[in-house]
N, C-alpha and C positions, 0 to 999 in steps of 0.2 A: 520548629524543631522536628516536626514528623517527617517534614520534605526532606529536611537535615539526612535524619535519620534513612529516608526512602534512596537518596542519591549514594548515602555510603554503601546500604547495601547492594544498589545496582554495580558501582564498583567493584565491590567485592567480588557478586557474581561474575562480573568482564574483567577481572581479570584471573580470575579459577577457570573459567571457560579461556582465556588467553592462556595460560601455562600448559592447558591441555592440548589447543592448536600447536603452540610449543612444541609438546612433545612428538603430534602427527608430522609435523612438517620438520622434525630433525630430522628422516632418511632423506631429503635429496641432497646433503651434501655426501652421499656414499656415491653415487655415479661419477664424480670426482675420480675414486680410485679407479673404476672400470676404463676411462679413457687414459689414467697413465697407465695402464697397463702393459696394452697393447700398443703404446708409441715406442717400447723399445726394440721390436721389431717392423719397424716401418717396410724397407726392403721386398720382406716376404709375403705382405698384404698387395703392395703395388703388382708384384709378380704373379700371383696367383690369377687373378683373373686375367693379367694380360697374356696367359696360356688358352686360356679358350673364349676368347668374348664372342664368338658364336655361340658355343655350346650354350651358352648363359639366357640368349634372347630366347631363341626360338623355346629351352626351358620352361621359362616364367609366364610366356604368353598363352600356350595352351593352359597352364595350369589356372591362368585369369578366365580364360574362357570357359573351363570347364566348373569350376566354381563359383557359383553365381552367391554372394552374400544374401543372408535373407537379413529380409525389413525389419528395425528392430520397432520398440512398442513407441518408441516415439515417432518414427516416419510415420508409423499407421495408423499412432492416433492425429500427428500433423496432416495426413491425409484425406479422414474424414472430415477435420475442421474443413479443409477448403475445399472436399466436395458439398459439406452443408454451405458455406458462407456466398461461396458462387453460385448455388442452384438458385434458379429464379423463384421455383417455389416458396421459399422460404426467406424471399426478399422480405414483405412485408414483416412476416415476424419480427425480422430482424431488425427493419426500421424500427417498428413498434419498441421494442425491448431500447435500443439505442439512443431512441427521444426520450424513453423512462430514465435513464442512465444518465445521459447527458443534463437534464435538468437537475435532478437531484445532486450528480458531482458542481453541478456551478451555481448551488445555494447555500447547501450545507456538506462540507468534504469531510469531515469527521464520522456525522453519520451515515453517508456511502461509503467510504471506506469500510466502517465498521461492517456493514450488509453485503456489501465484493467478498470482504475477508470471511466471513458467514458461509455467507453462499462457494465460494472456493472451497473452503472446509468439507461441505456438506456434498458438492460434485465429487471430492477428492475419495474420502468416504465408502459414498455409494459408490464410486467404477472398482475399487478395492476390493470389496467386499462381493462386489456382481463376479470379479474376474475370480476369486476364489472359490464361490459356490458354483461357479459353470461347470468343474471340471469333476465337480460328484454328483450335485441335481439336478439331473436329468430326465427323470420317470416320472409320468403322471403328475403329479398334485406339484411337486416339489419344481418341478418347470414353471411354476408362475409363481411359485412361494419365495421363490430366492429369489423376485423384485422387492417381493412385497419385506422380504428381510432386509434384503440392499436400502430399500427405503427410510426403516425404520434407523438403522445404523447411521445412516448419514445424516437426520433429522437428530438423533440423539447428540453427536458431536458437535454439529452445526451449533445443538440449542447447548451444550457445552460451552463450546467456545465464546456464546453471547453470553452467558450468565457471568464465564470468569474473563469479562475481556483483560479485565490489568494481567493478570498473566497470558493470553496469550495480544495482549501487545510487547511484554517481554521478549513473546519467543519471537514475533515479529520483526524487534529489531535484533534480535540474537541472529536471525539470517539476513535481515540487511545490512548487520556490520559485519557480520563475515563474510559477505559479499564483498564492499565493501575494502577486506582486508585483501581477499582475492586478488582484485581489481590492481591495489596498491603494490602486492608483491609482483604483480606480470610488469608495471611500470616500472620498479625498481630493479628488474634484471636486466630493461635495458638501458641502464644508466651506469658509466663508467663509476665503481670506486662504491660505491652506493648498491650494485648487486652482492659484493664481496661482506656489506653491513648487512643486508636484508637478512641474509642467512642465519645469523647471529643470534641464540636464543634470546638475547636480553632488547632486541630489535624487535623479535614479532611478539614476544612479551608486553613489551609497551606500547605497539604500535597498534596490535589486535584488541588491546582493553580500552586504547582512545576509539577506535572503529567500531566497538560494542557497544560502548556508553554512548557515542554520538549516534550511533543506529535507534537503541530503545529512546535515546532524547526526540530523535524526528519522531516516533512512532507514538509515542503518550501522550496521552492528551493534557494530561497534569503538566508538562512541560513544552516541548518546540510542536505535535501535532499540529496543533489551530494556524499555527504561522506556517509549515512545511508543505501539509494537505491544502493549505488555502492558497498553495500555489499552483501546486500539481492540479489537485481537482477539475479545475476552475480548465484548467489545460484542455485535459480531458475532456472535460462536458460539454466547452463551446469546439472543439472538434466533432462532435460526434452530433452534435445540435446543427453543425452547417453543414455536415456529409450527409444528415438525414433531411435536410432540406432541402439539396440538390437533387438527391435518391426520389425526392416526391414531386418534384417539380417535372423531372422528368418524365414520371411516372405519369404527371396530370398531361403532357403532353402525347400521351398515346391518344385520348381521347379525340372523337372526332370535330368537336364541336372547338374546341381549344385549338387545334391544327388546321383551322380552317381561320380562325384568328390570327394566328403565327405564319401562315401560311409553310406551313412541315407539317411533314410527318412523321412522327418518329414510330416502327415495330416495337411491341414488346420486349420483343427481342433482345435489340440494341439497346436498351435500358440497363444502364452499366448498376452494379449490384454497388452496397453500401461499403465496402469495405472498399473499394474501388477510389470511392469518393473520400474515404476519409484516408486513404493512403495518398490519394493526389495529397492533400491539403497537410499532414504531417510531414510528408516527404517532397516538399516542392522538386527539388533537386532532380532526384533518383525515379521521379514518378511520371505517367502520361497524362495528356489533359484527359479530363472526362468531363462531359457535363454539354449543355446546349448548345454554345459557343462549339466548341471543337465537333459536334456533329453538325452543325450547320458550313463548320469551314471558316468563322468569322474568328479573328483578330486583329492584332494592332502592333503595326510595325512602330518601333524607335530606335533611333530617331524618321521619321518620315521616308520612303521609300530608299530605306537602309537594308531591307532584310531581316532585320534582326526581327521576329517574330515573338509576339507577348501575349502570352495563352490567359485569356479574357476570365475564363472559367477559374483558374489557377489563382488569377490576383483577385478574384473578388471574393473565393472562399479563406483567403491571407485573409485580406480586410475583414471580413464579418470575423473571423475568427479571431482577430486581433482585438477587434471593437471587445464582441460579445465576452472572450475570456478578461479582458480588462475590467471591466465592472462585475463580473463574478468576484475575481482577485479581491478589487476594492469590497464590496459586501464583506466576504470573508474576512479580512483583515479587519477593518473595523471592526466587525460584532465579537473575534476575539480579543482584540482590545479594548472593546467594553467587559467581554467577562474578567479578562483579567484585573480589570481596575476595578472591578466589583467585588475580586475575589481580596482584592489587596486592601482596600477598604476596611470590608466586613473582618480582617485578619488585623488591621490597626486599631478598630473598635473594642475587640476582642484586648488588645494588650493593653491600649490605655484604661481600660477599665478594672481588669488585675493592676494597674499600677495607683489608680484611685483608690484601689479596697474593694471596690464594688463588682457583686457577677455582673458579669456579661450580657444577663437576661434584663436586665433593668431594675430588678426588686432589691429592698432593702435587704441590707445585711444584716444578720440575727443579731441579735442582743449578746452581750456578753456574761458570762453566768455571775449572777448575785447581782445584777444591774437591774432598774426599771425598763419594760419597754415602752414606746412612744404609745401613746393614747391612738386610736383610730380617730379619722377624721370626722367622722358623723356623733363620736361620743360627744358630752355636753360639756365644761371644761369646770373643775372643782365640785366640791360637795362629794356624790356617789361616784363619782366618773374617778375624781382620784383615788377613793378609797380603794374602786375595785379595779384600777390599774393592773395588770399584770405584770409579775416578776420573773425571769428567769433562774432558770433552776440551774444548777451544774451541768447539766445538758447541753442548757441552750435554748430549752423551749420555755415558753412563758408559760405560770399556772398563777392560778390565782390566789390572792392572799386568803387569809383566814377570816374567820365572822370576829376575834376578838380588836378590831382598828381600833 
């Protein structure tokens, strides 16, 4: 009944949070009237610029040239990520943190999720709270005080976030199903018959509280998490477990003594950075080989002196990844299909024993008032042991009789 109870509320919520999308997303059927508008002069739209289509170029182009757009805050923070992720400095780090990561996502994906989503919280936080105090403390004391503030702000929320996680895996899937719903409505505009329904309050109404409710269901652990994470996770972790193996294998081949094994050399240098490696192996496709293989020159044509060239480095880190996320997969799926069998158990125990009469803890049930209660097992059976039997009182508890037997 409590689940009962937990699922109708979650609906509730998805769809009060739906009726309010509702309401955002009823202005785009108003650009509707802005294009009939202006179709009933067609004529003098065509005319107009076929009067000066020089004047128009030369126009627009100094004005692009002399207005240069500034960077917004995401170019600049997507900037510094890939000036830190490509410097070589901070390879190792990166390894390091990446093998942390990748293990834990491909044993247990509930509890790395939970500590990503933690730690996200708590980066998110601190850069907030840094960019707001930058632009007052500035003088003496207060120039190192607004870390030490950014710190605490972001460690409160973080540890926030982990004390209430059932609520924020609420809000977890509250943005993955409106994601989600995003996603759905871009697909449905471009489908004949089906863009004209999208629009429809009674369309994103329904359709946004299925996309909320299956959002917080992937995201709970009470419900679809153990099976959703024990998929993805497990993705994750053996990626990032064979991109930092390749990342160190190379690394071992700058060495002199190993390259003289190998017979290469590999510089510092050319020691392709992790992110490298694990974009080869995510992105077979769209991505360049990296790895020992492709700096030595060696692969493998098929069929046999066809051309067709097979980046050695590329299939091997497919394969371990295939392997290694496979039996991640497997672990997780099973050990949530033992909690759940364990949970469903102890939850049938639980009923059949209210349906015996009996609690759930395994002890007797009280006496009923004005009845005898059973004798204890260690009492002696007749004589004093009946006399001094205990009775129940209207209560329920047992007292004992009087001295007149």
């Amino acid at each position: 009944m409590a689940a009962l109870r937990h699922m109708l509320l979650l609906l509730g919520a998805s769809f009060f949070i739906a009726c309010l999308a509702g309401e955002v997303a009823g202005p785009p059927t108003a650009p509707v009237e802005k294009v009939a508008e202006p179709a009933t002069s067609p004529v003098e739209k065509v005319a107009e610029p076929a009067t000066s289509p020089v004047e128009e170029v030369p126009a627009s182009s100094p004005a692009e040239g002399q207005s240069q757009p500034t960077p917004t805050l995401q170019e600049v923070l997507k900037a510094k990520i890939w000036a830190i992720i490509g410097s070589q400095h901070y390879q190792w780090v990166i390894a390091l943190f990446a093998i942390v990561f990748g293990v834990a996502a491909l044993f247990d994906g509930k509890a790395f999720f939970r500590i990503l989503v933690c730690m996200g919280v708590y980066a998110i936080t601190f850069t907030l709270v840094l960019s707001e105090l930058k632009i007052s403390w500035i003088g003496g004391v207060a120039r190192e005080a607004k870390y030490i503030v950014s710190l605490e702000a972001g460690a409160f929320v973080a540890f926030a976030a982990h004390k209430g996680w059932d609520g924020t895996q609420l809000l977890l899937g509250l943005a993955i199903g409106m994601y989600m719903f995003q996603c759905e409505q871009a697909v449905a505009q471009t489908i004949p018959y089906i863009d004209v329904a999208s629009n429809h309050s009674i369309w994103i109404t329904i359709v946004c509280t299925l996309m909320v409710a299956f959002g917080v269901w992937m995201m709970h652990e009470r419900y679809g998490a153990g099976r959703v994470l024990g998929v993805l996770c497990p993705l994750l972790g053996g990626s990032l477990i064979v991109a930092t193996c390749g990342y160190f294998w190379m690394l071992a081949c700058t060495l002199p003594q190993l390259g003289k094994v190998l017979h290469v050399t590999v510089p510092p240098s050319d020691v392709p950075s992790v992110f490298e490696f694990w974009y080869m192996i995510v992105f077979p496709i769209h991505s360049h080989a990296v790895g020992f293989f492709n700096f030595t020159n060696k692969y493998i044509e098929i069929p046999p002196r066809s051309g067709n060239k097979l980046d050695i480095d590329k299939a091997l880190g497919l394969i371990f990844w295939a392997i290694i996320t496979a039996l991640g997969i497997w672990r997780q799926l099973k050990a949530d299909s033992d909690t759940r069998a364990k949970t469903n158990d102890a939850l049938n125990v639980r009923l059949l024993s209210r349906a015996a009469g009996s609690p759930p803890n395994g002890l007797a049930p009280a006496p009923a008032p004005g009845s005898v209660a059973p004798a204890p097992a260690w009492a002696p059976i007749g004589g004093l042991a009946a006399a001094t039997a205990p009775i129940a009182d209207e209560t329920g508890r047992g007292v004992l009789p009087s001295n007149d037997v």
